[in-house]
N, C-alpha and C positions, 0 to 999 in steps of 0.2 A: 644231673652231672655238672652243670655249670654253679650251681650252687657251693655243690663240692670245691670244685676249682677252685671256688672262691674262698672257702672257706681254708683249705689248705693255706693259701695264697694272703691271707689274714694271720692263720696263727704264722706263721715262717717270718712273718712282716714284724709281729709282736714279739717273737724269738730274738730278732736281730737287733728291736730297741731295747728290750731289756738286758740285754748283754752292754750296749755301748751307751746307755742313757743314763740318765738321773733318776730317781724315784718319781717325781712328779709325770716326766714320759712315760715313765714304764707303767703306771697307772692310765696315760693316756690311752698307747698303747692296748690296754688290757680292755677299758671299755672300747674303744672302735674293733678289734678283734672278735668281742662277744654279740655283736649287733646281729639281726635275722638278717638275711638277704645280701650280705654285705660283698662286694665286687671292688677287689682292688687294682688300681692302676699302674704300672713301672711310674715312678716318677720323668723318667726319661723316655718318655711314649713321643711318636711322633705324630704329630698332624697329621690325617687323611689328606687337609687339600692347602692347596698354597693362597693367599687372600690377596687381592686387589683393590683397593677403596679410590673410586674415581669421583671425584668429586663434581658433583651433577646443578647444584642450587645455592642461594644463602640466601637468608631470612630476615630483615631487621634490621640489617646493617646500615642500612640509607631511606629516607622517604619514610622514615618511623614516627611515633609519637616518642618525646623524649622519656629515658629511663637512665639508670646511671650503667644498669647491666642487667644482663638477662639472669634472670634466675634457674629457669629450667622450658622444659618445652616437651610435650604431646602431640603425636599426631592423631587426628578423628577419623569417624570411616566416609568422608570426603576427600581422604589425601590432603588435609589440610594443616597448618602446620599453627599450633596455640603456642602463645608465646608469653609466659612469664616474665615480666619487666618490673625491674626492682628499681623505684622512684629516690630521688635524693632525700625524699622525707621517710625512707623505708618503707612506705607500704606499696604494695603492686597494683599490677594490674595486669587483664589479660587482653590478647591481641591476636586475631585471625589473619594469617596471611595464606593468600591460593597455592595449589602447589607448583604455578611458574612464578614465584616469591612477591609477587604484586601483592598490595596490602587491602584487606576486606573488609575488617570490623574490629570492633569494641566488644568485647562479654562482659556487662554490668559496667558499673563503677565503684567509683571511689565513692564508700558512704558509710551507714547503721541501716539505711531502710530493706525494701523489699528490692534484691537483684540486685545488692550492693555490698560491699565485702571494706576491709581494710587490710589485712596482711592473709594472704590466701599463701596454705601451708608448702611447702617443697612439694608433696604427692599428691595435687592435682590431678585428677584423674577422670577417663572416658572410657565408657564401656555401653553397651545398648542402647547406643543411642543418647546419651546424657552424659552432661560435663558434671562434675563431683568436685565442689569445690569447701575445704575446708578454712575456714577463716579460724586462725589461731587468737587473730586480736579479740574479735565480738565473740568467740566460742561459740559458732553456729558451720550448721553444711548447709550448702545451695546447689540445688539442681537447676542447670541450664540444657537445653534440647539442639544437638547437633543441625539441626534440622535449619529454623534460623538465629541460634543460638539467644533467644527469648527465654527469658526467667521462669521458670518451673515452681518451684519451692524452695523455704529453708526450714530448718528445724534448727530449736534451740539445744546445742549438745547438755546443755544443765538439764533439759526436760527428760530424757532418754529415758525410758524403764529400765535398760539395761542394768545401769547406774547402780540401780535397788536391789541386785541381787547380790546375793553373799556373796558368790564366787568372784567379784568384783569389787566388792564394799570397802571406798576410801583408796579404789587406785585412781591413777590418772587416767582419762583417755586420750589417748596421743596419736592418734591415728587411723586410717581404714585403709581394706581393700573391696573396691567393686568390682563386685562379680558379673559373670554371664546370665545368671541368673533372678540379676535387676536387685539382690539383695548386696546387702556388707560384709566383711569380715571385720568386726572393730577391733582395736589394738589396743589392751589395759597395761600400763607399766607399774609398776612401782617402784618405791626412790625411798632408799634408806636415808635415817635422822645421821646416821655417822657413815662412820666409811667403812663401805664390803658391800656383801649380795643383798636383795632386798628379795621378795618372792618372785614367781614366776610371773615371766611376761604372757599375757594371756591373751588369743583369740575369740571372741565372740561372735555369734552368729546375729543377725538382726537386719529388720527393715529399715527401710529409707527414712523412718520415722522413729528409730531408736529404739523397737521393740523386741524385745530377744524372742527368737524364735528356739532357743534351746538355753537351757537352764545353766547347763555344764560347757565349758572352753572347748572346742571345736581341738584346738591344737594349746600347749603350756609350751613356756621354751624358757631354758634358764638366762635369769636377770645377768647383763655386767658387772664387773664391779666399779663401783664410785669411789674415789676420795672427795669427801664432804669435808664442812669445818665444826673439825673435830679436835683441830691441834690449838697451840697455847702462843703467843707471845710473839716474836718475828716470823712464825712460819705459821700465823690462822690464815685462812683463807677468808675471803670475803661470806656472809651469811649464806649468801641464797645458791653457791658455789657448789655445784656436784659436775666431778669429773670423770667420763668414765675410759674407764682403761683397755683400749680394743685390744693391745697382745694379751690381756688374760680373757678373751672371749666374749666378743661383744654378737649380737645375734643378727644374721643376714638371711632376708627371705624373698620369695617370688610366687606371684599367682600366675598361672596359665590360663589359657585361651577357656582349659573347662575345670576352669577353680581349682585343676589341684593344686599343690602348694611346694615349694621348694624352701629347705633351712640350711642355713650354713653357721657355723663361726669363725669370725675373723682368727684364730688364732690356731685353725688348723682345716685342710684340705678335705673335711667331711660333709660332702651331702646327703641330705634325707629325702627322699619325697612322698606326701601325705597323699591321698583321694580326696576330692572335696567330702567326704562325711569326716576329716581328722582324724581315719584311719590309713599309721604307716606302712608302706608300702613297701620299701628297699631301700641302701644306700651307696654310696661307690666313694672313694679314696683315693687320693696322691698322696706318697707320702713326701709331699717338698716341705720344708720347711724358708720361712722369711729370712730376711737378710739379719746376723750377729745383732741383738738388743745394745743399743746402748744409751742408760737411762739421761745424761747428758742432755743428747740430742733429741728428746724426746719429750723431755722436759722444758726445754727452748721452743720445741715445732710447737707444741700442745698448748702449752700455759702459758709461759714465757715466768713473770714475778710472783703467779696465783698458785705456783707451787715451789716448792724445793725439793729436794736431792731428800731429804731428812724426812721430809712429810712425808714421800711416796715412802722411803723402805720402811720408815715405821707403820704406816697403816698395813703393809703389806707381813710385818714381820708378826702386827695384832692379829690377823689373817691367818696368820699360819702358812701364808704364800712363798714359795720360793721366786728369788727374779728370774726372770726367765732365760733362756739362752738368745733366745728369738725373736723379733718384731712380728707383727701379724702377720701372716704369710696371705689372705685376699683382704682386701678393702669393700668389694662389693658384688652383687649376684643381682641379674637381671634374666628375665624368662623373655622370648620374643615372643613373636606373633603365629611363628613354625615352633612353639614348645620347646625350642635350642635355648640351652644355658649359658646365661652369659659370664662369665667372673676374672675379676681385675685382679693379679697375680702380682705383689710388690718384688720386684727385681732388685733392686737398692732403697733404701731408706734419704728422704722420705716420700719425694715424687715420683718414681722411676716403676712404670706398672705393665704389664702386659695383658693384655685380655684374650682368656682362653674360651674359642667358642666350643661347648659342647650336646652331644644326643644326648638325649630327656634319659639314655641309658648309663649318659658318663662319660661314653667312649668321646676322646680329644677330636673335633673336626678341624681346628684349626686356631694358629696363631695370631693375633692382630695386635700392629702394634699404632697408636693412636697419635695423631699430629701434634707436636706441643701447645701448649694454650686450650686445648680443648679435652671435653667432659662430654660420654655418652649420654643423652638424653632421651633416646627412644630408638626405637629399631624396628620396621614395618616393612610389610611385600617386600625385602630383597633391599632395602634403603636403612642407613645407618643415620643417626641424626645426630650431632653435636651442638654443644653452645660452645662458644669459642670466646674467648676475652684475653685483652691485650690490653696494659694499664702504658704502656708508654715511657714507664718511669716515672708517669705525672702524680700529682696530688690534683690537677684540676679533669672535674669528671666529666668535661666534654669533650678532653681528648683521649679517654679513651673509646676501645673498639669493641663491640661486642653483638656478636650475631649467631645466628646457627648458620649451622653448614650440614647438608643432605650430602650424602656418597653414597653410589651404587656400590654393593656387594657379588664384584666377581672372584666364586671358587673357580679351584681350579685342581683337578685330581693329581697327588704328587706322583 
C-alpha cells in the first residue's frame, strides 16, 4: 500500500512538472517518477523536532602546534577528536586531542618513509579500529591503530591489483571508503580530454592491500560534467584545467555504520540507498529546487579569469545542454553514527545553506541551521563537530582563528 502511495504521489509529482517546465525537467521529472520504491516528499514538510546546538568544547584553538587552518576533523572510538592542520607549506598533519580539548599526540609525520605522510587527503578516515589515511602527495594509504595511534602499514596506491582490471583500466583512483568490515570501497573517476561526461564513477571492492575482491563495481554513478581546455584564444583555459559543474549533477554519497551506501546529486533532491552488496534498495524525493541560476555569479564564485561567460555556453551548447533555471539545490550529504542523513540545502546563492537532518527512511527530522564560519566535520553519540575559521580580514596567517567546536544535539518534539 505504501508503495502505491508512493507511486501515485510520483506520477501527480511528474504530471505537474511537465505541465509547467522545460523539456530538460520534464525528462527529469520522467526518470525520478519511473524509479522502484520511490517515496516522495511535500517539498514544504515540516520537521518532526525543533534542534538546539549547545555548544560543549573547542579543539585547537590555543596550546596547538602551529597550522595555518584546520582542514577537517574525525572523531575515533575514544571520543577523541583528530585534527587535520593545514601547514603554511600546505602539507598536513594530524593531531589528537582528549575529548575535555586538552592536547595528546602526533599520528606520524611530516615525511616519504614508514608512518609518514605529506598531504593526507580531505577523507581521512576511522573505522575498526584504524586511522585511514590517504596521502595524495606520495600516492600511498597508511593504516595507523586507535589504540596508540602507532603506524600499522602503507600500501603503494600504483601497486593495487585493483588498477589491472578492465573495469577500471586508466581511470583515476581518487579516493575510499572504510568499511565495518575492515575492507575498502575504492573510488575510480574519470576526466574527460575535452569538456562534457566522461564514464562512470565507479566503486570497487578491495582490501587494505588493494586487492579486489570482486571483479565488477559494487555501485557505477554518473560522471559530472567538466569544462576542460578545449577553447581557442582569450578564452583557453589553462592545460591541466578541468572544471566541474555541480548545478548539472555532480555526485554526493555516504557510508553507514553497516556499509550501506547513500547517493545523491547536487542538482536535484533525490536519494538512493544501496545494501552493502550494491544492491538498490529505495529512494525518496523533495521536490525543492536551488536558488534562480545565474551564470555571472558563478563564474566569479567558481573560476574567477579560468573561465568565461563564452566558454561555459559554448561547451554547454557542444553538449546539447540547456542552462539551467537553478543553481544546485544540496551541496553535501553525510550519514552519522545513528544511520540519520545529513544534507546541506542551498537557501541563497552562494553561501547561505541549511542542513536538513533526515531517517535512513527520508522522513524530515529536522532543521539546522549552522553558526557562520563554520563546516560540519563529523557527527557522533548525539555531538555535532565543526571546524570553524575566521581570517580576520588578514593576509597574515597567525592572525587568523581556527578550531573545531563540539555541540550537543538537543531534539526536541514539535
Amino acid at each position: 500500500m505504501k508503495h502505491s502511495q508512493s507511486l501515485l504521489l510520483s506520477i501527480l509529482l511528474c504530471f505537474f512538472l511537465i505541465q509547467c517546465s522545460n523539456n530538460s525537467t520534464s525528462e527529469k521529472a520522467e526518470y525520478i517518477q519511473e524509479l522502484d520504491s520511490l517515496t516522495v516528499y511535500p517539498a514544504d514538510s515540516e520537521p518532526t523536532y525543533e534542534v538546539d546546538l549547545i555548544q560543549e568544547q573547542s579543539f585547537g584553538g590555543s596550546g596547538k602546534p602551529y597550522w595555518m587552518a584546520i582542514a577537517g576533523c574525525a572523531v575515533d572510538d575514544n571520543d577523541r577528536v583528530i585534527i587535520r592542520g593545514l601547514k603554511n607549506d600546505f602539507k598536513t598533519e594530524l593531531h589528537v586531542y582528549n575529548p575535555e580539548g586538552t592536547y595528546r599526540t602526533q599520528i606520524g609525520r611530516i615525511g616519504r618513509g614508514p608512518g609518514e605522510y605529506e598531504f593526507i587527503s580531505s577523507n581521512f578516515q576511522i573505522n575498526t579500529g584504524k586511522i585511514f589515511l590517504h596521502d595524495e602527495s606520495i600516492k600511498r594509504l597508511s593504516l595507523f591503530t586507535t589504540d596508540d595511534y602507532s603506524f600499522e602499514k602503507a600500501t603503494r596506491l600504483e601497486d593495487w591489483d585493483v588498477r589491472d582490471l578492465d573495469a577500471v583500466r586508466n581511470m583515476k583512483l581518487s579516493g575510499f571508503y572504510a568499511r565495518s568490515d575492515g575492507n575498502l570501497l575504492s573510488i575510480f573517476k574519470g576526466y574527460p580530454t575535452g569538456s562534457g561526461r566522461t564514464g562512470n564513477t565507479k566503486f570497487m571492492l578491495v582490501d587494505t592491500d588493494g586487492n579486489a575482491l570482486n571483479p565488477e563495481p559494487l555501485i557505477e554513478l554518473p560522471s559530472p560534467f567538466y569544462i576542460a581546455n578545449d577553447s581557442q584564444g582569450d578564452f583557453m583555459l589553462p592545460v591541466s584545467a578541468r572544471i566541474p559543474l555541480p548545478f548539472l549533477g555532480s555526485i554526493l554519497y555516504g557510508l553507514t555504520n553497516d556499509d550501506e551506501f547513500y547517493t545523491a546529486r547536487t542538482d536535484e533532491f533525490l536519494i538512493k540507498k544501496y545494501d552493502s552488496e550494491g544492491t538498490y534498495q529505495f529512494a525518496f524525493y523533495y521536490p525543492v529546487m536551488g536558488p534562480p541560476f545565474d551564470m555571472e555569479s558563478f563564474i566569479e564564485r567558481k573560476s574567477g579569469p579560468m573561465l568565461s561567460q563564452y566558454a561555459l555556453k559554448n561547451a554547454l551548447e557542444e553538449a546539447n545542454i540547456e542552462i539551467p533555471e537553478s543553481f544546485s539545490v544540496i551541496q553535501d550529504l553525510m550519514v552519522d553514527d545513528k544511520n540519520r542523513i545529513w544534507v546541506s540545502v542551498m537557501v541563497e546563492y552562494p553561501a547561505t545553506y541549511e542542513w536538513w537532518m533526515l531517517a535512513e527512511s527520508g522522513e524530515l527530522l529536522a532543521k539546522i541551521i549552522i553558526p557562520d564560519n563554520e563546516t560540519i566535520c563529523d557527527i557522533q553519540n548525539g555531538y555535532l563537530y565543526t571546524k570553524y575559521f575566521d581570517s580576520g580580514d588578514s593576509n597574515d596567517t597567525e592572525n587568523w582563528e581556527s578550531k573545531v567546536v563540539k555541540y550537543s544535539i538537543n531534539l526536541t518534539e514539535r
